[in-house]
NUMIDO-209425 format. One record per residue (C-alpha): residue number from 0; residue in one letter; x, y negated, z. Coordinates in steps of 0.05 Angstrom, whole numbers, plus 5000, padded with zeros to 4 digits. Example, Ala and Ser with C-alpha at 12.3 -4.5 7.8 and 13.67 -1.06 7.14 Angstrom:
# NUMIDO-209425
   num   residuo      x      y      z
     0         a   5246   5090   5156
     1         s   5273   5021   5143
This chain:
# NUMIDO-209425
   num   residuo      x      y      z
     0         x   5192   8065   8604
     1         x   5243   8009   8616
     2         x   5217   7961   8551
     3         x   5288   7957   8541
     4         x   5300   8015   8492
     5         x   5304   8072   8543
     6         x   5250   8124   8563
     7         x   5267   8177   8615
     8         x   5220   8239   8615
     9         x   5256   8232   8685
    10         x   5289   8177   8727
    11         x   5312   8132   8783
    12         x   5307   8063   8805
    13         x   5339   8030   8861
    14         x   5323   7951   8885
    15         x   5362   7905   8932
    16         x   5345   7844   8956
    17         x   5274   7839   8905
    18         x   5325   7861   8843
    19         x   5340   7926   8802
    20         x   5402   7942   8826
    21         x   5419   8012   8789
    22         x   5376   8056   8740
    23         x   5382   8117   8700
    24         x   5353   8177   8679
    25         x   5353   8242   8720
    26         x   5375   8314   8696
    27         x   5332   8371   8723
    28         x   5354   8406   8787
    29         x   5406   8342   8802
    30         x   5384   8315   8878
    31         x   5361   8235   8878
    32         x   5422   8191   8886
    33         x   5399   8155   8942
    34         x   5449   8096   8960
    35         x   5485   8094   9033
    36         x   5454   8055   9080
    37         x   5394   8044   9131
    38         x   5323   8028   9118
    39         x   5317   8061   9054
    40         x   5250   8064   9030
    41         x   5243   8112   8978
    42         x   5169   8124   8931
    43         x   5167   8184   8895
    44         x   5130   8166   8824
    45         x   5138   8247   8803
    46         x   5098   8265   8742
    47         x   5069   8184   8737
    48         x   5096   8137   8687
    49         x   5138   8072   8721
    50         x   5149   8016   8673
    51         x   5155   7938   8679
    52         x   5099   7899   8716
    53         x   5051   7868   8670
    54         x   5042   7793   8637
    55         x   4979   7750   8627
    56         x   5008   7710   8575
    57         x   4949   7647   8585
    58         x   4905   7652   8628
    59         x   4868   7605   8677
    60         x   4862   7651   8737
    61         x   4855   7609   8801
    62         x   4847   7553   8766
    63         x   4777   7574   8743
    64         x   4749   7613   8801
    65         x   4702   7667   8798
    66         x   4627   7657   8827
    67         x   4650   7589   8849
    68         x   4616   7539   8797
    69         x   4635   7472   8793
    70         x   4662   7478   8859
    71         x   4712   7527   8844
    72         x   4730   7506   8764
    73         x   4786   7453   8758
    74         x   4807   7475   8686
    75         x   4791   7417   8648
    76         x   4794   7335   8665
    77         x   4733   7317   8614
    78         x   4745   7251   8621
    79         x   4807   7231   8583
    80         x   4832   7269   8524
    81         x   4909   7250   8535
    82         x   4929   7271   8608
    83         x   4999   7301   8599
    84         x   5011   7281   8668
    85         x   4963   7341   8703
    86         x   5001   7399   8727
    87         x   4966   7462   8739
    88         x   5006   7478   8806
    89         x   4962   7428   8838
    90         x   4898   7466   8819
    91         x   4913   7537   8824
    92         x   4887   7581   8887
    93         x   4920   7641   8894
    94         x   4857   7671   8945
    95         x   4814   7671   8872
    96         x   4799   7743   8870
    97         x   4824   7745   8803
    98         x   4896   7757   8841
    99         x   4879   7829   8872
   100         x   4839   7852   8809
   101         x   4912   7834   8765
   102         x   4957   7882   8821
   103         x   4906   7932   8810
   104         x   4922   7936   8740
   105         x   4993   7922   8750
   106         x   4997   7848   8730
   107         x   5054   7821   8773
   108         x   5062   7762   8731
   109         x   5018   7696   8688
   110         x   5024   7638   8655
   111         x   4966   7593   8679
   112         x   4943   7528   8666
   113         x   4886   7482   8639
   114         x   4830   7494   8588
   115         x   4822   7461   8523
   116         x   4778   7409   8532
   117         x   4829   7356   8521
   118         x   4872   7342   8460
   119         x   4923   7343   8514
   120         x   4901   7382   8582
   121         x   4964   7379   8624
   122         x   5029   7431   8648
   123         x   5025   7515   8656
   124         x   5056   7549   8709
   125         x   5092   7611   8707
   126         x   5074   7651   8768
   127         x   5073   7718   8812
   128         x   5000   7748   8810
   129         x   5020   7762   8902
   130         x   5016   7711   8962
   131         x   4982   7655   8988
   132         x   5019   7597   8972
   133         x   5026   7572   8901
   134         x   5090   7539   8913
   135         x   5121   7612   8926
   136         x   5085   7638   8873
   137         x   5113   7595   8824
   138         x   5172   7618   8782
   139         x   5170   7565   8733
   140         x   5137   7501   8731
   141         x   5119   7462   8694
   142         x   5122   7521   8642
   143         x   5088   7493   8575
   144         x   5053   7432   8554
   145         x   4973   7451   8537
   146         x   4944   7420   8470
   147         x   4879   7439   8440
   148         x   4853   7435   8363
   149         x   4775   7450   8337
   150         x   4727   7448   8371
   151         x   4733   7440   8439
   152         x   4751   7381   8443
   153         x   4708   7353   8389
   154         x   4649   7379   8428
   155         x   4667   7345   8495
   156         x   4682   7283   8460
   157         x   4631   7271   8413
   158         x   4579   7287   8469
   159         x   4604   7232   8505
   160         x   4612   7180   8447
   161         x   4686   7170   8432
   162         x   4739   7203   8396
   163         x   4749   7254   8388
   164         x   4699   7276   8339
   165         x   4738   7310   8283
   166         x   4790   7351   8271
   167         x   4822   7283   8241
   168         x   4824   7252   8307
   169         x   4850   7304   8349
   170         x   4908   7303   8302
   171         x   4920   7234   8300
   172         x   4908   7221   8377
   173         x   4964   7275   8389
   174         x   5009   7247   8340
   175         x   5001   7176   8369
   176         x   5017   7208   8432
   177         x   5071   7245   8420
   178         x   5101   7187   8377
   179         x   5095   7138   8443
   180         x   5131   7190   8483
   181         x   5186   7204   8438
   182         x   5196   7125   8437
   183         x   5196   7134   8518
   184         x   5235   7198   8527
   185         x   5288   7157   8478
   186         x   5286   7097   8517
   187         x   5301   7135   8577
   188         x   5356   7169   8550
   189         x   5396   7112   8527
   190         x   5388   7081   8607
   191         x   5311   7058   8621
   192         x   5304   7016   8682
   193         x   5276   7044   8740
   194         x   5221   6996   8736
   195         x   5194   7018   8670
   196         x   5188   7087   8680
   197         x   5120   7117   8664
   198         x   5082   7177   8700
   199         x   5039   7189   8641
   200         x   5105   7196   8599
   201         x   5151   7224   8648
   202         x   5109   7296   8640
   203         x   5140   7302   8560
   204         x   5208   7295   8570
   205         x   5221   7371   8586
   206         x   5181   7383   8518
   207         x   5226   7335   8482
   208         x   5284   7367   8520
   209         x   5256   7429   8489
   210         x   5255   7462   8567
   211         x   5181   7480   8553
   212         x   5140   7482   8493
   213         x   5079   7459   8475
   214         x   5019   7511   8484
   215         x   4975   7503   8433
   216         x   4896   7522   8433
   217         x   4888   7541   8362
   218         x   4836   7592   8332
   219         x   4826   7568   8259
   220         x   4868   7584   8207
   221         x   4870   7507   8194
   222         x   4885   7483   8264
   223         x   4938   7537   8266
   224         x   4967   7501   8207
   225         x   4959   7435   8239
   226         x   4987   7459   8310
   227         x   5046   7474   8257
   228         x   5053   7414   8217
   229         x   5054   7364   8285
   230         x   5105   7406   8320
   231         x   5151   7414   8260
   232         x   5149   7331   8247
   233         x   5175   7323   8311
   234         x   5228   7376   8323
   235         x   5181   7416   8380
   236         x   5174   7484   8407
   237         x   5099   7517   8402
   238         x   5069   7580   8420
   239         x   5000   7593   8384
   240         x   4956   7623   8424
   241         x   4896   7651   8411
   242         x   4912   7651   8326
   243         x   4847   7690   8322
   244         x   4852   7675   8242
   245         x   4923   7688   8253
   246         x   4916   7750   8207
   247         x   4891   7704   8148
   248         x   4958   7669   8141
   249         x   4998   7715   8174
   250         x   5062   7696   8132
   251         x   5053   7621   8140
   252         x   5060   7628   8217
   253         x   5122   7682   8211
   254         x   5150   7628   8162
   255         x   5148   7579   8219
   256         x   5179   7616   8271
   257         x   5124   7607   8329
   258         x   5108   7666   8366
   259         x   5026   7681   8382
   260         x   4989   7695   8434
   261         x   4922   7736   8408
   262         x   4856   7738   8441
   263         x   4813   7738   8478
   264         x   4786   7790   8430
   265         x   4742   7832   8489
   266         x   4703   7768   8489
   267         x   4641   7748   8443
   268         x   4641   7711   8383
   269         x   4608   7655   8425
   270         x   4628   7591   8374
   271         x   4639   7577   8298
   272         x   4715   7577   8294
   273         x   4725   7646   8331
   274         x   4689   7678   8280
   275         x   4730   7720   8239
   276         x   4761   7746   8314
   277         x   4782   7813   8317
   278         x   4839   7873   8353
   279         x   4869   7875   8285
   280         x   4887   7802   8276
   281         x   4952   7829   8327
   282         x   4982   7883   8290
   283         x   4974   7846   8224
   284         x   5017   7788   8257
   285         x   5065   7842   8283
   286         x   5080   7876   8217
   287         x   5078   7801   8184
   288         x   5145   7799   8237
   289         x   5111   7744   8286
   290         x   5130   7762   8357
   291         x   5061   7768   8390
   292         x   5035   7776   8464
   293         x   4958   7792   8480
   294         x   4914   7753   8529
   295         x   4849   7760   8564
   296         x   4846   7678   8568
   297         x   4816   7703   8643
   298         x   4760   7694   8648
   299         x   4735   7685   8590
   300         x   4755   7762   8583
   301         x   4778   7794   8653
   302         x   4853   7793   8674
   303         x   4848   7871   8700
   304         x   4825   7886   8618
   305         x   4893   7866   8591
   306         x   4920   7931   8579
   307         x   4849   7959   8555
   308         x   4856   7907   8506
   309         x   4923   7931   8482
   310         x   4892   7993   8479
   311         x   4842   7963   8429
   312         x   4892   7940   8392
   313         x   4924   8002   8375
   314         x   4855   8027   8359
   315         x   4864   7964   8307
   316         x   4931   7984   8272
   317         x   4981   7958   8325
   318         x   5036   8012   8338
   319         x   5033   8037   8411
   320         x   5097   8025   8427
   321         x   5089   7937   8408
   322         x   5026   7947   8447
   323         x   5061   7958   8501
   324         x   5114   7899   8487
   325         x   5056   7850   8479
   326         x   5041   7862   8555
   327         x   5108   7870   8582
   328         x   5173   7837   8552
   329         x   5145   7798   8490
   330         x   5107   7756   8532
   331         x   5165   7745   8576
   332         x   5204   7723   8525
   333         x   5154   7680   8499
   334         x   5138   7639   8560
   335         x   5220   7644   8568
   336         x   5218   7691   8634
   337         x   5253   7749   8599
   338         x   5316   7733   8642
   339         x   5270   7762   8709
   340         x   5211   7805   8684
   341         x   5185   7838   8629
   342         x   5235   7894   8636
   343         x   5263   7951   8675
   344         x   5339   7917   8670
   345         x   5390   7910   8724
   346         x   5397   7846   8749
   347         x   5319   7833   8731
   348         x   5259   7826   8789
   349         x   5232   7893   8809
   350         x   5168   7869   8794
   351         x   5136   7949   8771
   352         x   5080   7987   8756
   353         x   5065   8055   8761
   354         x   5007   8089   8733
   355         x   4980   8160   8723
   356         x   4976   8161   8653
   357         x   4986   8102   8593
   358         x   4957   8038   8619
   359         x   4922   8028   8543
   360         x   4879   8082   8563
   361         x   4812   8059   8594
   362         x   4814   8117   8650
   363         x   4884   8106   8672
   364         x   4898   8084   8739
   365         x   4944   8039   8769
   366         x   4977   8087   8828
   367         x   5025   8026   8849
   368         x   5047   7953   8836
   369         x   5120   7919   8861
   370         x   5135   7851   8862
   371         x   5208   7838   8878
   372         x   5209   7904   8904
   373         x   5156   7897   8951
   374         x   5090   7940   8954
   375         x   5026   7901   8935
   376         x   4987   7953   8918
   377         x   4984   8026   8921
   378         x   4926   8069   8901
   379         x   4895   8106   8969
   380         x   4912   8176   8924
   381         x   4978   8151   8914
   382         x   5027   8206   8946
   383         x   5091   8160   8952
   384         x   5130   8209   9004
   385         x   5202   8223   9002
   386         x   5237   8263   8953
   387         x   5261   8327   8982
């Protein structure tokens, strides 16, 4: 399944230099076309299904580590609600565990960056789920711009005294805030000194540039709309994620042209405003014509349940084949990656996964995972010999 239109009860794949450099289906009884050359390396994927790695759309693996505590959770600076400057790079270890348990369910790829405590928590990074060093990791970064609605951030706040408290001030903080940085990012386009240039500021000009867009932690039907109604006054690209009462206004968000990100619907109804949360809200969003992505929000749901939750969701009314999109090339094109992953396309990573069955099944296995055309994982049962 190339995610790109084609699906081969039989085929071939051939990668160069960490790309797809030919594909194509195979007729019965015709040998392998194997290219000319030495050091050919050739896995044989007979009677298992091959298909694009997978994408964590949001996430905050690494960046909240597992059995760590304190010591190991750098998600969220609950100190200051306005830190645009943070970039997630700086906090994310690739040793979290959370890294082997996404190749094992074929997740070569995730957006990651910083909770929702803040009105504004800081930069994503779009990276490979394989290596040791984040800098080589990272495809893209920074990636998106994280701001948060609800009540995150009015229960951090409030606890410690200050805005914000309401729904009110979270709005109006942001809008201040993005109002001093358009004044900035238009000062520095029209020649700012070198002297006056700002850190703090510096961080929104590739979201005023419209690079990246803002990320926006939204779960309410009314914070949706207000995630909506700030980015449309000042000309800005959002993704919604979460939307889990994106089903209750699912024509509103189509009508703005944002795409979601649903879930972490796995996880419990653990506060007020994720109440009405469920595996339909995604296929209601899809028919409404919203192009939509599913997340685990790891941990708060794990990273290796991704596909089971796409699985859920076509339990829920979402066709089998957009499940399948929501983990593959919709969320590529959503955190604007679909020029390297998300499909089986030449020219694209050969970042692949190959599994014994459909991954939305909750006894498939993962038999194999690529990254750039490397092996990073490969089931002990996995029989990857030649093709004779």
């Amino acid at each position: 399944m190339t995610m790109a239109g084609e699906i081969w009860e039989k085929g071939y794949l051939c990668v160069e230099n960490g790309r797809i450099k030919e594909l194509g289906p195979m007729k019965d009884g015709a040998p392998f076309p194997l290219p000319e050359g030495e050091n050919i390396e050739v896995i044989n994927a007979l009677g298992c299904l091959v298909m694009p790695g997978l994408i964590e759309a949001h996430c905050h693996m690494g960046i909240t580590e597992e059995k760590k505590g304190m010591e190991g959770d750098d998600c969220n600076e609950t100190v200051d609600p306005i830190t645009p400057q943070l970039r997630a790079i700086d906090a994310i270890n690739p040793m979290d565990a959370a890294f082997d348990d996404a190749l094992r369910a074929g997740i070569t790829s995730a957006m990651i960056g910083p909770g929702s405590a803040n009105v504004v928590g800081g930069t994503f990074s779009f990276v490979k789920t394989c290596g040791r060093s984040i800098d080589e990791l990272a495809v893209l970064s920074p990636a998106a711009m994280k701001i948060a609605f609800g009540e995150n951030p009015k229960v951090n706040y409030s606890g410690q005294g200050k805005s914000p408290a309401t729904r009110m001030a979270i709005a109006a903080m942001l809008r201040e805030e993005l109002f001093k940085a358009q004044h900035y990012y238009e000062k520095k386009c029209s020649g700012m000194k070198r002297e006056e240039e700002d850190f703090h500021y510096e961080a929104w000009i590739p979201v005023f540039e419209r690079k990246i867009p803002l990320k926006a932690h939204v779960h309410r039907a009314d914070d949706i709309q207000t995630a909506i109604r700030i980015a449309r006054e000042f000309h800005l690209d959002m993704t919604l994620d979460h939307c889990s009462e994106g089903h209750l206004i699912a024509e509103k968000i189509k009508a703005s042209g944002f795409p979601a990100i649903v879930g972490p619907d796995l996880a419990s109804r653990s506060k007020i405003e994720v109440q009405n949360m469920a595996f339909k809200t995604i296929g209601i969003l899809n028919r409404a014509g919203v192009k939509t992505a599913i997340t685990t929000d790891h941990p708060v749901s794990l990273i290796q349940s991704l596909p089971i939750c796409a699985g859920l969701a076509v339990k829920s009314g979402l066709p089998q084949e957009e499940a399948l999109k929501a983990i593959t090339i919709y969320p590529a094109q959503i955190c604007r990656m679909d020029h390297r992953v998300g499909s089986l396309e030449v020219g694209k990573d050969a970042d692949i996964a190959i599994f014994d069955e459909l991954p939305l099944k909750v006894e498939a296995k993962t038999m194999c995972t690529l990254i750039e055309g490397k092996v990073v994982y490969k089931d002990e049962n996995f029989n990857s010999g030649p093709v004779h």
